[in-house]
C-alpha positions in Angstrom: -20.6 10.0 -6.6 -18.3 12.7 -5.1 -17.0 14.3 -2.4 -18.6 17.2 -0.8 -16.7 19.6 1.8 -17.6 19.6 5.4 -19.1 22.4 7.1 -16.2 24.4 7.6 -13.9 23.2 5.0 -12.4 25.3 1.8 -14.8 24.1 -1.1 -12.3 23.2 -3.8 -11.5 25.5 -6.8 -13.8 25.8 -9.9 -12.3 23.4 -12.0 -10.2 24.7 -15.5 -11.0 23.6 -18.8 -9.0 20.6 -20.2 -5.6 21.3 -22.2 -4.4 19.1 -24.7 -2.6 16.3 -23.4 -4.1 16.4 -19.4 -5.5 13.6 -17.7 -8.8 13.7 -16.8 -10.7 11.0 -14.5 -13.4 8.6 -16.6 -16.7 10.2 -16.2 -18.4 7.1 -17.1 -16.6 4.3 -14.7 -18.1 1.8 -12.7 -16.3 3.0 -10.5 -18.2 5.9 -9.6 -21.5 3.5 -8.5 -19.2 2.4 -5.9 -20.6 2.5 -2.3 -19.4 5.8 -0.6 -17.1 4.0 2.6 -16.5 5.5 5.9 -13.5 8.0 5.6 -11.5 5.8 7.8 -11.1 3.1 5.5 -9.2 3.7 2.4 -8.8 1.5 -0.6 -6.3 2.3 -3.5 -4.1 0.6 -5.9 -0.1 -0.2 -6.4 0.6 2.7 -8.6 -1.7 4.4 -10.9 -0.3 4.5 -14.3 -1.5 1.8 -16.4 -2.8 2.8 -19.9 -5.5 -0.2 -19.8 -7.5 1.6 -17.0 -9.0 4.0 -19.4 -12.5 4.0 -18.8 -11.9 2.9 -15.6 -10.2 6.0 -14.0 -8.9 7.4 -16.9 -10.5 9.2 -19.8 -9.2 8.6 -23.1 -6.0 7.1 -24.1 -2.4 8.0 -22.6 0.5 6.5 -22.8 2.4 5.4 -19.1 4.8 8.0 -18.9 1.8 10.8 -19.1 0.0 8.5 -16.6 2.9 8.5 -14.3 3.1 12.5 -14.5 -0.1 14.1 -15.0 -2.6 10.8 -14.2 -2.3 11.0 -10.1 -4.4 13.8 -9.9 -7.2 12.4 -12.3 -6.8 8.8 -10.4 -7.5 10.7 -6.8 -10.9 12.5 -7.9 -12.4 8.8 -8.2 -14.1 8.9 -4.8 -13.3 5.5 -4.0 -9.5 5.6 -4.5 -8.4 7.2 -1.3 -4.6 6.0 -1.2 -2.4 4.5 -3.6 0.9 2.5 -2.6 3.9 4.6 -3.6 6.0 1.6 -4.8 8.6 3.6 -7.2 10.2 4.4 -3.3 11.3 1.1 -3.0 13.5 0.9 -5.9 15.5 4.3 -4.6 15.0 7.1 -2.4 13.2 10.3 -3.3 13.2 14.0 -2.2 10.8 15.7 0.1 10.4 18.2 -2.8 8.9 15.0 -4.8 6.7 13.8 -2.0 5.4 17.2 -1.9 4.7 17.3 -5.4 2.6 14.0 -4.9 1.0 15.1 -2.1 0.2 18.5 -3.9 -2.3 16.5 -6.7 -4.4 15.1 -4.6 -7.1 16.3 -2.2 -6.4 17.0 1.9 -8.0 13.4 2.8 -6.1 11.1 0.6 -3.4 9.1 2.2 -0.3 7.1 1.0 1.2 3.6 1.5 4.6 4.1 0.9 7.7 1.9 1.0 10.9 1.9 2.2 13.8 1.5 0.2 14.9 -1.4 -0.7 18.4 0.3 0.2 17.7 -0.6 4.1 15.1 -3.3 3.6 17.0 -6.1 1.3 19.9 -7.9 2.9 21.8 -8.5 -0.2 22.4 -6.0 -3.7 21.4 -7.5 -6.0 21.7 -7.0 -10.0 19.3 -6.2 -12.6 17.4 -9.1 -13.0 17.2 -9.2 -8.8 20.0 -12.1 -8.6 21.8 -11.9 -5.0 25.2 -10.8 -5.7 26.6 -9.3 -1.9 25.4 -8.8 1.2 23.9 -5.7 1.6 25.6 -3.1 4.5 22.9 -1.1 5.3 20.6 -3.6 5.8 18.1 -2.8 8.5 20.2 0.4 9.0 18.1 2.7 11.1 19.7 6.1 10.7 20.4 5.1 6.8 16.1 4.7 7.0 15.9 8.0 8.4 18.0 10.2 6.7 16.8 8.7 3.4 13.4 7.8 4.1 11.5 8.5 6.8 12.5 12.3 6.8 11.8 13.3 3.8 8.8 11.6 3.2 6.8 12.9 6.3 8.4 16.5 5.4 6.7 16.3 1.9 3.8 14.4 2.6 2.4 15.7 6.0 -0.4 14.4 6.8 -0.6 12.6 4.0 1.1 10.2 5.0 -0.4 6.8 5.8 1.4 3.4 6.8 5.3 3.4 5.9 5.8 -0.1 4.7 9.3 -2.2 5.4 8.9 -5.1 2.8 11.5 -7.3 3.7 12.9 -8.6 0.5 13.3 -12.3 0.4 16.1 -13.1 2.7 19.2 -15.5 2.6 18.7 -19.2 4.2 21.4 -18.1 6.8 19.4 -15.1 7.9 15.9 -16.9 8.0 17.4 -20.2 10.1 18.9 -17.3 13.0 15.0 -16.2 12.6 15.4 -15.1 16.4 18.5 -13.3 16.1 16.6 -11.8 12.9 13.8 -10.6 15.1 16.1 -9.1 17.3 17.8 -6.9 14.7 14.2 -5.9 13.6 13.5 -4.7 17.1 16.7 -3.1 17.4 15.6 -1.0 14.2 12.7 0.0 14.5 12.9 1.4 18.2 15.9 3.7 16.5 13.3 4.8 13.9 11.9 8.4 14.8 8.4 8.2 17.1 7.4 11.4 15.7 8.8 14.4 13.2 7.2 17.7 14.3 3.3 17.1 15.1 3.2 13.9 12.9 3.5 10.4 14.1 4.8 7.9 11.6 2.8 4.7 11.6 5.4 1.9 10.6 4.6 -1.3 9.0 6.3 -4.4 8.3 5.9 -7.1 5.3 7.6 -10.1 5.1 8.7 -12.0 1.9 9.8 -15.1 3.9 7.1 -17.3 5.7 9.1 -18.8 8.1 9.4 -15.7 10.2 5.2 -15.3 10.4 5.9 -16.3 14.2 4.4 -15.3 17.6 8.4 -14.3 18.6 7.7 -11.7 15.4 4.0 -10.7 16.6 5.3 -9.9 20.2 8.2 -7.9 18.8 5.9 -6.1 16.6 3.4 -5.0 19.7 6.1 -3.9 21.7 7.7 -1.8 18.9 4.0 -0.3 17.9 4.9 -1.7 14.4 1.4 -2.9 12.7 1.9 -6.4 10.2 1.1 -5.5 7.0 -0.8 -8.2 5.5 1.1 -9.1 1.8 -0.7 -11.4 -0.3 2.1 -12.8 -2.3 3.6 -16.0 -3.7 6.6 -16.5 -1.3 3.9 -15.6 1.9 0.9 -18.0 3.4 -2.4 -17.6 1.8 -4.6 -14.6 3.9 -6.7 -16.9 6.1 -3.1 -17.5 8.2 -2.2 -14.0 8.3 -5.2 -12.8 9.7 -4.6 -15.2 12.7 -1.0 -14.1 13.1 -2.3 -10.4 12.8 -5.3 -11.6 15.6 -2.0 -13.1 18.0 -0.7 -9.2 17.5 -4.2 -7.9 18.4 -4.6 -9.6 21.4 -4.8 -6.7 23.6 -6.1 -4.0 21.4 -6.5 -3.8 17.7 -4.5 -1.4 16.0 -4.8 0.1 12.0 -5.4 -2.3 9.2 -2.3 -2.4 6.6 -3.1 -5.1 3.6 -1.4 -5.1 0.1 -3.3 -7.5 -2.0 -0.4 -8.4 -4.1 -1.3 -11.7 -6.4 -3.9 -14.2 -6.9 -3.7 -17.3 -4.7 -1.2 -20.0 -6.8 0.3 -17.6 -9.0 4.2 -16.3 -9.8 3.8 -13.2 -10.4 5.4 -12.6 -13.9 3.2 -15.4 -14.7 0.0 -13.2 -13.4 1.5 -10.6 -15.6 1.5 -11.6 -18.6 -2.2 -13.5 -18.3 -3.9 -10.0 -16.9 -2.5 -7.4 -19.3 -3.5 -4.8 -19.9 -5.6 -4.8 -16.9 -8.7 -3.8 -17.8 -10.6 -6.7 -16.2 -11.3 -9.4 -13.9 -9.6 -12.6 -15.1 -9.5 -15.2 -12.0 -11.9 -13.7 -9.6 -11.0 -14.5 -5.9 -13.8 -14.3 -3.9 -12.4 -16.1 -0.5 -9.4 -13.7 -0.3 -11.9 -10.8 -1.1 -14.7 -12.1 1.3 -11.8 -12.3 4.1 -10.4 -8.7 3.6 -13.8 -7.3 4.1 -14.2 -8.8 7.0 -11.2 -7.7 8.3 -11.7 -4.3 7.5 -15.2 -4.1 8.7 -14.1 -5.5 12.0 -10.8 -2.8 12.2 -13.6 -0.3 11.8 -15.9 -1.0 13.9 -12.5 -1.2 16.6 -12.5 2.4 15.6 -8.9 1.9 13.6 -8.2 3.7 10.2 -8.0 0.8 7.7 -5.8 0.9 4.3 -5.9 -1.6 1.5 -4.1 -1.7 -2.0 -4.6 -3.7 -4.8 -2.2 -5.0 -7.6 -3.0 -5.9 -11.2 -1.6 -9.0 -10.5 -4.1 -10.0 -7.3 -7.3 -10.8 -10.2 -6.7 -8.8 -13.5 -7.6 -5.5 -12.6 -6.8 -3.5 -9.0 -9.7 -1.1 -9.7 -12.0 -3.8 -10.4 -11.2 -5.9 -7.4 -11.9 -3.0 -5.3 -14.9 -2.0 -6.5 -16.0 -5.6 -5.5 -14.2 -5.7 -2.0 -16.0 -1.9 -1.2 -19.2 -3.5 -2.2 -18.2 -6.6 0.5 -17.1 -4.4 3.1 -20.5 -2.1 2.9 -22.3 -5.5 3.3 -20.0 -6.4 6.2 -20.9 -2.7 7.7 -24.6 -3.5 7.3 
C-alpha cells in the first residue's frame, strides 16, 4: 500500500535506479498489508537503524552505520511509519543544517518526535556508564533549551516537526521529595520556552522518569502551560493503565494531542530486554493489554479531532515494527 498525492499536490519524482550501497525499503514486508490510518495519527519507531529489520523495512543487508545515513529515507516510504523519535538529540545538541538534512529524506507529511537534550533535561552530569557524578547547572535552563534546542530544530525541521519531548532523566531523592517546588521550576520553564518561531507553533511534551511526580499538582501545571504528558512506558514509570488516568485528569476540559513512547515491555530492565530481543526481528513477549490500551487511546484522541503520535522501541516486545503493525491493526478496529 502507498501513498498517493492529493488533488493539488506535486506528485513525487520518478524514482532513480538503485546504486551500490543505497538503502532501499523491503518490497515484500508485512508491513505494507498494514491498514492505511487516518493521516492524523502517526506511528513510528525509536530510531530506524537496526540491521535485523531487513525484510521488514529494509531490503537486503546493511550494516548500522549505512542504516543510520542512508536508511531514513527507505524507512519513511513504508506507509505506515509516519514519524520516528529522533533520540540521538538527547545525548547532545544538533544543528539546524542536520535537522534539515533529516527532514529533507522524507516526504512533506512525516513528522518527528524529538527530544531535548539531556543538557537541560537531567539534573546531574553524569559519566559514561550514566553514574550521577554533579549536579547539573543548566538543568531546566530555559534560554539554554532555546538556543540549543528548540531553535534550531523548528528552523530545520519546519513543519516537520511533531511533539518536542523533555524526558526528565531520573532525578535525585532531594529533588523528587521538594516534588512541589519541582513542579514549580517546571512551570517556570516551560512558560520561558518560545510559543511560536515564525508561523510554527512548537507543541511541547513532558516525560517523566520518576513516578512520584505522576500527580494532579503536575497535570494542572501541565494544562496551564499547554504542555501535553507524554505517555513513557518504561521500567522506573507506572504501567499504562495509570497514565491514561493521569493523562484523563489533564483532559478534563478538552483533550489535547496524543504523545506515547512505548518504551519496554511490562516487568522488564531494559538491558535485560536488550539482550533477550536482539536483533529485533520479531515478537518475543507479546503485550497485548498495553497494545489494546494504546489503541484505545488513540482512537478516542482521534475521534476528539487531536493529531495522535506513537513510537515504539525494540525493547517494548522484540520488534518496534512488528508491534506496530499489530497496534494499527487494533486502532483500525477501535475506528470501526
Amino acid at each position: 500500500m502507498s501513498r498517493q498525492p492529493g488533488l493539488f499536490e506535486t506528485p513525487s519524482p520518478p524514482k532513480r535506479r538503485a546504486a551500490a550501497g543505497d538503502v532501499l525499503p523491503a518490497s515484500q514486508s508485512p508491513l505494507l498489508e498494514a491498514p492505511d490510518l487516518p493521516s492524523e495519527i502517526r506511528l513510528g519507531t525509536s530510531s530506524w537503524f537496526f540491521p535485523g529489520w531487513r525484510g521488514l523495512v529494509y531490503e537486503g543487508v546493511h550494516p548500522q552505520p549505512a542504516l543510520s545515513r542512508k536508511g531514513l529515507a527507505a524507512y519513511a516510504q513504508i506507509p505506515m511509519l509516519r514519524t520516528v523519535s529522533l533520540d540521538r538529540t538527547f545525548y547532545a545538541a544538533i544543528s539546524a543544517m542536520e535537522y534539515a538534512r533529516y527532514a529533507n529524506q522524507v516526504p512533506d507529511d512525516f513528522s518527528f518526535v524529538v527530544k531535548a537534550p539531556a543538557l537541560v533535561c537531567d539534573a546531574v552530569m553524569r559519566d559514561e556508564d550514566g553514574r550521577a557524578k554533579v549536579a547539573n547547572p543548566h538543568f531546566l535552563d530555559a534560554a539554554i533549551a532555546t538556543r540549543e534546542f528548540v531553535v534550531p530544530c523548528l528552523e530545520g525541521l519546519g513543519a516537520k516537526a511533531g511533539p518536542l519531548v523533555f524526558q526528565v532523566s531520573p532525578l535525585p531523592r532531594g529533588l523528587v521529595t521538594e516534588a512541589a517546588g519541582l513542579v514549580d521550576r517546571l512551570a517556570a520553564f516551560f512558560s520561558a520556552l518560545p510559543r511560536e518561531l515564525g508561523k510554527y507553533r512548537p507543541l511541547y511534551a513532558l516525560e517523566l522518569r520518576n513516578a512520584e511526580l505522576l500527580t494532579p499538582r503536575l497535570m494542572r501545571m501541565l494544562a496551564a502551560a499547554e504542555v501535553r504528558y507524554c505517555v513513557g512506558l518504561h521500567d522506573r514509570m507506572p504501567e499504562v493503565e495509570r497514565q491514561a488516568m493521569a493523562l484523563r485528569a489533564l483532559d478534563s476540559d478538552a483533550p489535547g494531542p496524543l504523545v506515547v513512547r512505548w518504551n519496554l515491555h511490562r516487568g522488564f530492565l531494559y538491558q535485560a530486554a536488550k539482550q533477550r530481543y536482539e536483533p529485533f526481528d520479531r515478537l518475543v513477549d507479546e503485550d497485548s493489554e498495553t497494545r489494546r490500551i494504546l489503541a484505545r487511546m488513540a482512537a478516542d484522541a482521534f475521534k476528539a479531532k487531536q493529531k495522535v503520535w506513537i513510537t515504539a522501541n525494540n525493547k517494548a516486545e522484540g520488534s518496534a515494527p512488528l508491534s506496530l503493525l499489530k497496534l494499527a491493526g487494533e486502532i483500525a478496529r477501535e475506528l470501526a
